[in-house]
C-alpha positions as CSV (number, residue, x, y, z in Angstrom):
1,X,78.7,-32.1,85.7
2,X,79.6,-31.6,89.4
3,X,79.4,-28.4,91.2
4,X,82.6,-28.4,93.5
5,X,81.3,-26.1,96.6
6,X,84.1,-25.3,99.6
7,X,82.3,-25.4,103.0
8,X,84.3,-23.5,105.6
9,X,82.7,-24.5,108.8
10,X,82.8,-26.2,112.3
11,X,83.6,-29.6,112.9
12,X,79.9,-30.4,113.5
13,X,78.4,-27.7,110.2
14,X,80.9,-29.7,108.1
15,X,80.2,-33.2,109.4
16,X,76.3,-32.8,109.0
17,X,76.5,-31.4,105.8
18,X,78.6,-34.1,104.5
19,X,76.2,-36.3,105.5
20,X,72.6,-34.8,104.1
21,X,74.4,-34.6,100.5
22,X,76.4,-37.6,100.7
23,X,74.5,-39.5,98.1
24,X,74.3,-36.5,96.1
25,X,75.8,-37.1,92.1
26,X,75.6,-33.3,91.3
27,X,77.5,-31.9,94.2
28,X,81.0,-32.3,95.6
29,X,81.8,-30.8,98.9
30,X,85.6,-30.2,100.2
31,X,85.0,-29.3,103.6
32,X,87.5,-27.1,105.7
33,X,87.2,-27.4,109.4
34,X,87.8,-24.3,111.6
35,X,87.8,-24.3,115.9
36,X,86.8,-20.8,115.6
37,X,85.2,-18.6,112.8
38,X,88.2,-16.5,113.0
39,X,90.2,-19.0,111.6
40,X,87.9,-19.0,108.2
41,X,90.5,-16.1,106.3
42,X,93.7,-18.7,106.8
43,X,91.2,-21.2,105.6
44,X,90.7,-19.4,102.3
45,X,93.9,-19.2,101.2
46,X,94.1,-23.4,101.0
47,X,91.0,-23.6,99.3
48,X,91.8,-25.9,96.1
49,X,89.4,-24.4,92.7
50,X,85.6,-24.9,93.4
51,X,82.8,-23.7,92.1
52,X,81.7,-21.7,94.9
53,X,82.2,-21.3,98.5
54,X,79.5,-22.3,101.7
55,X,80.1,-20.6,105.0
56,X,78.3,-22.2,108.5
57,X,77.3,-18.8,109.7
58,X,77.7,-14.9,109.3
59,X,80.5,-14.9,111.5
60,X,82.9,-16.9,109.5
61,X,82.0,-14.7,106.1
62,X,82.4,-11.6,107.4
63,X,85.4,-12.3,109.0
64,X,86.5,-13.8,105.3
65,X,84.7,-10.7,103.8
66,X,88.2,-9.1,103.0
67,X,89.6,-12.0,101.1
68,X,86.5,-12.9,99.5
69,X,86.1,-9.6,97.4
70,X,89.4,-11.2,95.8
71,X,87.4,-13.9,94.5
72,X,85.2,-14.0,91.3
73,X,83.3,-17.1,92.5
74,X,80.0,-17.0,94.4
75,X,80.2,-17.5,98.3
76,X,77.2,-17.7,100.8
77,X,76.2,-18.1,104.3
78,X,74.1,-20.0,106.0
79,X,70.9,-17.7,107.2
80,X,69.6,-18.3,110.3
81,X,65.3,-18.2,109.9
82,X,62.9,-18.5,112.2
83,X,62.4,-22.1,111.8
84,X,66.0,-22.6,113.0
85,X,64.7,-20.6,116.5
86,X,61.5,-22.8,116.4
87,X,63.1,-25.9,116.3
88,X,65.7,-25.3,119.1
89,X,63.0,-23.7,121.1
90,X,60.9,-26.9,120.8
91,X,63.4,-29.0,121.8
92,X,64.4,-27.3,125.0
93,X,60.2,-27.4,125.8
94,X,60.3,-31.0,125.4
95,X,63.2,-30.9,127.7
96,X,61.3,-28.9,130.3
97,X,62.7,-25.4,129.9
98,X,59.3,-23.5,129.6
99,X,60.4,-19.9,131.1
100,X,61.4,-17.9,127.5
101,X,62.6,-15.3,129.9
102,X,65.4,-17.1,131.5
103,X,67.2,-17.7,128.2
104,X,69.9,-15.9,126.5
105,X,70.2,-16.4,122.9
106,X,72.8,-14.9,120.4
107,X,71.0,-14.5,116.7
108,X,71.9,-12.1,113.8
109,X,68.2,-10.9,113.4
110,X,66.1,-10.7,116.5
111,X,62.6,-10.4,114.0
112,X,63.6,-14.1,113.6
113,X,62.9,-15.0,117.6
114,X,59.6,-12.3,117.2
115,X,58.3,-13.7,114.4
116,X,58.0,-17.2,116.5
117,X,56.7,-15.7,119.7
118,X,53.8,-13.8,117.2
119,X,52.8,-16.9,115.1
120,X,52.4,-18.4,119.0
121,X,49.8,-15.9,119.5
122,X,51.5,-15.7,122.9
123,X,52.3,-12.7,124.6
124,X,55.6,-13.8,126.0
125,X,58.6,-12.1,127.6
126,X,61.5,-11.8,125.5
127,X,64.4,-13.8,126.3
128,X,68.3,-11.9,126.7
129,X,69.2,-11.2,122.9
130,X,73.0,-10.5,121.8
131,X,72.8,-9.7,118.1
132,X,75.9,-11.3,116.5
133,X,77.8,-8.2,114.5
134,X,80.1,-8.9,111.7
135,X,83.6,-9.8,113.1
136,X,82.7,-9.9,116.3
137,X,84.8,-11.9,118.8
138,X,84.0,-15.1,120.3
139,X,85.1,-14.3,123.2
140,X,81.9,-11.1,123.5
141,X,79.6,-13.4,122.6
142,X,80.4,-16.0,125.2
143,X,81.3,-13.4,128.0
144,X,77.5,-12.2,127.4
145,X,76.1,-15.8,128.4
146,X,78.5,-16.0,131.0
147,X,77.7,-12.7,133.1
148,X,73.8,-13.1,132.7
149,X,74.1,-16.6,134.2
150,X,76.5,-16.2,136.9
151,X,74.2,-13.0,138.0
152,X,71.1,-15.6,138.2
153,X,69.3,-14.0,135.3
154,X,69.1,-17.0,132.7
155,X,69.1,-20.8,133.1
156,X,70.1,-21.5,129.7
157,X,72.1,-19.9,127.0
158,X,71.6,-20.7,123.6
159,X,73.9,-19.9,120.6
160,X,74.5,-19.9,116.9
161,X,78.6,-20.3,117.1
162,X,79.5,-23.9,117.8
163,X,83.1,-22.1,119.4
164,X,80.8,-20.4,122.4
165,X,79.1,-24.0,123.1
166,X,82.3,-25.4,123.4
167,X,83.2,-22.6,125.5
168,X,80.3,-22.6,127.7
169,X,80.1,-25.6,128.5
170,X,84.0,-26.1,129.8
171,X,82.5,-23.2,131.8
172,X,79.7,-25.5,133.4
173,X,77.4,-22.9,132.2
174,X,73.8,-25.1,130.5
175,X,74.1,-24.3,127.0
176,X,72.5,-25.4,123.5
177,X,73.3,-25.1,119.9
178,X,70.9,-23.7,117.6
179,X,69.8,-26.4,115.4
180,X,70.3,-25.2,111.7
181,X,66.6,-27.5,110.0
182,X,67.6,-30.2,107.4
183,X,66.1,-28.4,105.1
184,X,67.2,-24.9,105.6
185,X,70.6,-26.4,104.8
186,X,69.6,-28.3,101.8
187,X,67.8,-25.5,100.1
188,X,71.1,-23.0,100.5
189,X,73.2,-26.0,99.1
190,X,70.4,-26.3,95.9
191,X,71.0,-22.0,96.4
192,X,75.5,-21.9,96.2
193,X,74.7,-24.9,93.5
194,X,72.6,-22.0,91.1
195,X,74.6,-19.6,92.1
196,X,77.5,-21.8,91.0
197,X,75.7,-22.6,87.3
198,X,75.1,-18.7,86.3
199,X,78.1,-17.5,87.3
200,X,79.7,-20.0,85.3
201,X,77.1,-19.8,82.3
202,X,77.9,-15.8,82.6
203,X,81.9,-16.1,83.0
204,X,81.9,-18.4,79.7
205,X,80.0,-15.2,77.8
206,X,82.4,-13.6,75.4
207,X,84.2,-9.9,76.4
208,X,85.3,-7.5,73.7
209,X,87.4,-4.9,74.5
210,X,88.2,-1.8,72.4
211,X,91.1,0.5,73.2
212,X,91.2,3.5,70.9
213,X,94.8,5.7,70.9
214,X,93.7,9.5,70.6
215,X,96.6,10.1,68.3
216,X,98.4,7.8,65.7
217,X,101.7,8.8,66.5
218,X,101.3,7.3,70.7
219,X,102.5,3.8,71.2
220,X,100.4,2.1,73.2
221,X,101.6,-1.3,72.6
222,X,103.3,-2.0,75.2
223,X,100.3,-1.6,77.6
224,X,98.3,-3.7,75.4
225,X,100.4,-6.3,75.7
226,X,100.5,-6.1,79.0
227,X,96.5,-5.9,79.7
228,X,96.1,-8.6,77.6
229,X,98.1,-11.0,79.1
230,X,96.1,-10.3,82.5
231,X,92.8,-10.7,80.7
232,X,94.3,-14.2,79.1
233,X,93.0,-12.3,75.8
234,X,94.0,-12.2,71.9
235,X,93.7,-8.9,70.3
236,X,94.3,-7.3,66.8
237,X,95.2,-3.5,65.8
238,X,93.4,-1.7,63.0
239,X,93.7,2.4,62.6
240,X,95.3,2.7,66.3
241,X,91.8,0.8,67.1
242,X,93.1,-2.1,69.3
243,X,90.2,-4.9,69.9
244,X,90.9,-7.5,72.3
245,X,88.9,-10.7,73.2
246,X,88.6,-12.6,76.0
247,X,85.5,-13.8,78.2
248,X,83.6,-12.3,81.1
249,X,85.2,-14.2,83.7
250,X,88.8,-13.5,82.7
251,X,87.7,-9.9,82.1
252,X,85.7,-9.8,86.2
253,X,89.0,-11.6,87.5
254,X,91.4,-8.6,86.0
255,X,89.3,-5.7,87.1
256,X,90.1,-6.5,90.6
257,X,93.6,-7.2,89.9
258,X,96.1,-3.7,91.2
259,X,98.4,-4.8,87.9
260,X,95.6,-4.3,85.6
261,X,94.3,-0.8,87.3
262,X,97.9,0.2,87.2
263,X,98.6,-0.6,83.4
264,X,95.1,1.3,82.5
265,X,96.2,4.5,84.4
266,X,99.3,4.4,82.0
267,X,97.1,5.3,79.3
268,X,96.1,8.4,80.5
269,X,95.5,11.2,77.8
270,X,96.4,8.5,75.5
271,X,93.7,6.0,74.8
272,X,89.8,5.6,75.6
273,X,88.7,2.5,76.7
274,X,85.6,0.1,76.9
275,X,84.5,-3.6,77.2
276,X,81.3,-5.1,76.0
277,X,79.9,-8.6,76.8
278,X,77.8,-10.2,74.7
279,X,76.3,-14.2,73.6
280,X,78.5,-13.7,70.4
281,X,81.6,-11.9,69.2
282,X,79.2,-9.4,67.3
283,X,76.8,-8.3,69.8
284,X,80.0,-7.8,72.6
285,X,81.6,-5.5,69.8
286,X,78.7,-3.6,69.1
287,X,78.6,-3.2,73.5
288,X,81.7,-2.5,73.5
289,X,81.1,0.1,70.8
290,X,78.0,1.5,72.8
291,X,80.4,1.8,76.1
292,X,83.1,3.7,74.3
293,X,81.1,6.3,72.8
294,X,79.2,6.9,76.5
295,X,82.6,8.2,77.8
296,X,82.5,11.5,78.8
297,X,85.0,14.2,79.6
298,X,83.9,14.4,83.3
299,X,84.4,10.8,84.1
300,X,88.2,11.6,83.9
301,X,90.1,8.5,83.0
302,X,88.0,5.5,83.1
303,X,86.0,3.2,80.9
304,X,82.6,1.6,80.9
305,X,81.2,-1.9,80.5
306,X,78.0,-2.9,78.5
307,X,76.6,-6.1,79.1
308,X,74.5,-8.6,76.9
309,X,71.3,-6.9,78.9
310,X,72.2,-3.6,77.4
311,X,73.2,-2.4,81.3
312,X,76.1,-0.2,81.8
313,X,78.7,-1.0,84.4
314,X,81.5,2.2,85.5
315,X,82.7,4.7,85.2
316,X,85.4,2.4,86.5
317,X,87.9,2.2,88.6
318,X,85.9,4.9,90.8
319,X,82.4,3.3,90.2
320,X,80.8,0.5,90.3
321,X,77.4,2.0,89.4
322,X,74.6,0.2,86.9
323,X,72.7,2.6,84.8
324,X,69.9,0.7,82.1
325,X,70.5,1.4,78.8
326,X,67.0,-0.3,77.8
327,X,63.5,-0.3,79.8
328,X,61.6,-3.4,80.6
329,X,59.5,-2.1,83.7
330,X,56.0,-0.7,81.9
331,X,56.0,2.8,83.8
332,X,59.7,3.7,82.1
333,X,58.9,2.6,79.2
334,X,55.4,4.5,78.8
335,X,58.3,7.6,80.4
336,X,60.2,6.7,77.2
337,X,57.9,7.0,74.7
338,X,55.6,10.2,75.9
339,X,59.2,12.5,76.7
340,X,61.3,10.2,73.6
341,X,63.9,10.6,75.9
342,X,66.7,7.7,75.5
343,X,66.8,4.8,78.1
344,X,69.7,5.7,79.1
345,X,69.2,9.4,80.2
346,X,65.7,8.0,81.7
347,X,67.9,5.8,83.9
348,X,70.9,8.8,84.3
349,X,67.6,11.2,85.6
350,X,66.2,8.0,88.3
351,X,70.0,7.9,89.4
352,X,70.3,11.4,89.6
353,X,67.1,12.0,92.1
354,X,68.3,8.9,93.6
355,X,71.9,10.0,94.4
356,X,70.7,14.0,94.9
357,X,70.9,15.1,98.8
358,X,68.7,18.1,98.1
359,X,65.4,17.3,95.5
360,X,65.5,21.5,93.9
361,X,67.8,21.7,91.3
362,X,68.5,24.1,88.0
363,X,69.0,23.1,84.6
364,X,72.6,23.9,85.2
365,X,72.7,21.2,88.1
366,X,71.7,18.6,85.7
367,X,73.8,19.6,82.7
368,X,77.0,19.2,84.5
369,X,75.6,16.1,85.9
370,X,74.4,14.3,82.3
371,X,77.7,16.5,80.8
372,X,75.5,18.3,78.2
373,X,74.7,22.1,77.3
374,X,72.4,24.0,79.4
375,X,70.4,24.2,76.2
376,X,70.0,20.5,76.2
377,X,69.4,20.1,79.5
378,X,66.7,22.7,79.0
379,X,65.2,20.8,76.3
380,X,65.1,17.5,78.4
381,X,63.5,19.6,81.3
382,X,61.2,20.8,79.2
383,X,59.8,17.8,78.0
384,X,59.6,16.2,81.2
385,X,57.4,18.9,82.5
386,X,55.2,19.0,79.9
387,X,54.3,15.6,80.6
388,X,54.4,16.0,84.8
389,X,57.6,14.2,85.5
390,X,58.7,16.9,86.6
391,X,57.7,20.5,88.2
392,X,58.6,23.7,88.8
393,X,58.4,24.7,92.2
394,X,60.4,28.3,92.4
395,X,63.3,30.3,90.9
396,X,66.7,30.8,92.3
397,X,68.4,34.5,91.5
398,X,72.2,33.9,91.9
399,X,73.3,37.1,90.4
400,X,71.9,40.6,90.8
401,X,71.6,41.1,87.0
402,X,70.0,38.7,84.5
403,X,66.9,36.2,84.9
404,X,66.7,33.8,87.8
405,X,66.7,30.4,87.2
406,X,63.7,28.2,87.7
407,X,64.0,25.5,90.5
408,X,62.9,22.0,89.2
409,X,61.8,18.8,90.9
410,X,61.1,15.6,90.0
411,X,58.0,13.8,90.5
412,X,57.8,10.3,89.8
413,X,59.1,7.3,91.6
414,X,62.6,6.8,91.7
415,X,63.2,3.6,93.6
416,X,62.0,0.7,91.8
């Protein structure tokens, strides 16, 4: 089976890349030719259905960046490495151009031009750096070259946006492409091409969705109907219990549809709702089950997703958060079984001191946060510090009568 990958790219990008996979069976490339990355948004909107998309540079993605969080299909850009700056710097040595600090040179990272200059071993002046932002204009980025040669500072400019070249050089100012390495180009095509095969391996996975009606005389119906025509879904009713089925792609393509957002805020105060994915019809059920009952009353109206690797995805539509509903890394799970605390709380508490801009806080603070009693809250703070994961380190008296409360911390490592 043929991946069908969009290239959205230069004249040149497109025309070399055509050419390194043209004897390719597993890969079919539609290009689409741009005169200037800021052309690659109109581009989008003719692309014909592929697989995935390939951009030249940064420039032309970011620029697309808008359209692109539209799409449910992987796009990538080229990355400039320091073998790209190696190469072009090579060539302009064998050409004669020895002085490094007569050059000006537009890049995206400037560690890629230091990295070369250290494996050298060479302490060597820098050349003029622009560092290419997203959206940036073209005409910046060649108005930098211009002004540093036409003061007498650089002999040479050299550039990552085949548009400045062009530009440059109908300016009589001596200029060079960067050369993107055969291989660098190859191994992101083999990259969008993987890309391509799990997103569509994950989009075929099946998606349950259960939408429960808090009272038996509201009609929700209507809405069902609705949502499950955007989700290309079937669904059945059973004790105002409506299940729907569809897949995960369909289900990733509505949530970023406004008609399906819209439809769910219709069922305000009338129905809870929750997806689960899963490799068969019962395991996405029993997810789908597991998302609905995690619900709680301070997410407002919203839902939850649980995937096949037991990872919760909401609340949405105001989050896109991931909390782990089962531990694989060996220092949670030995947290899991000295507190017997849940994996989900474990991965609610690493959030929590994740997200936390002070790191004191009362049992109170993380009861409203986990939406439990202070009691339980209590009871989860007290097994954690019995075990060190987390510490008392003072009291807070809010009130002038009662007892103050005692000031936790956490102390374990919550960026993994």
């Amino acid at each position: 089976m043929k991946v069908k990958i969009a290239v959205i790219g230069s004249n040149d990008f497109c025309r070399r890349t055509e050419q390194l996979v043209g004897n390719r069976k597993d890969i079919e490339l539609n290009c689409y030719r741009y005169d200037e990355p800021s052309e690659a948004p109109s581009l989008m909107q003719t692309l014909t259905p592929s697989d995935a998309i390939l951009f030249s540079g940064s420039l032309p993605y970011f620029y697309s960046k808008k359209v692109l969080d539209g799409l449910s299909i992987p796009a990538v850009y080229l990355q400039q490495d320091e073998t790209a700056v190696a190469i072009t710097l090579l060539k302009l040595s064998s050409q004669g151009l020895q002085d490094l600090s007569r050059i000006s040179i537009d890049v995206r990272e400037q560690s890629n031009i230091e990295r070369v200059l250290n494996d050298l071993n060479r302490k060597i002046e820098l050349p003029f750096i622009h560092l290419l932002q997203d959206e940036e204009m073209i005409e910046a980025i060649t108005s930098y070259h211009q002004s540093l040669f036409l003061q007498g500072k650089t002999d040479m400019a050299i550039t990552s946006v085949h548009a400045v070249f062009e530009q440059l050089q109908q300016q009589n100012i001596p200029a060079c492409k960067m050369i993107d390495p055969e291989s660098t180009i190859l191994r992101c095509i083999d990259q969008v091409k993987q890309q391509a095969l799990l997103h569509k391996s994950q989009s075929a996975q099946i998606a349950v969705g259960i939408v429960h009606a808090t009272s038996p005389t509201i009609n929700i119906e209507t809405a069902i109907t609705t949502i499950s025509s955007i989700m290309q879904a079937r669904w059945n009713v059973k004790d105002e219990r409506y299940t729907l089925y569809t897949s995960m792609g369909n289900l990733e393509s509505a949530l970023k549809r406004r008609e399906f957002l819209s439809t769910f805020e219709t069922l305000a105060n009338k129905a809870k709702m929750a997806f689960g994915y899963g490799e068969s019809i019962i395991d996405a059920t029993a997810n789908a089950n597991i998302a609905l009952d995690l619900i709680q009353h301070n997410d407002g109206h919203s839902f939850y997703i649980v995937d096949s690797n037991k990872r919760l995805y909401g609340p949405f539509p105001k989050s896109f958060g991931i909390v782990e509903l089962k531990n694989i890394e060996p220092e949670l799970v030995k947290m899991a079984d000295k507190t017997k605390l849940s994996p989900a709380n474990i991965s609610k508490l690493m959030h929590y001191s994740q997200t936390r801009q002070t790191k004191q806080f009362t049992a109170n603070d993380l009861s409203l946060y986990l939406d439990v009693s202070r009691r339980t809250a209590e009871r989860t703070l007290k097994k954690l510090v019995e075990f060190d994961y987390v510490k008392i380190v003072g009291e807070e008296m809010t009130y002038r009568q009662g007892r103050p409360r005692a000031l936790y911390e956490f102390n374990f490592h919550s960026y993994r």
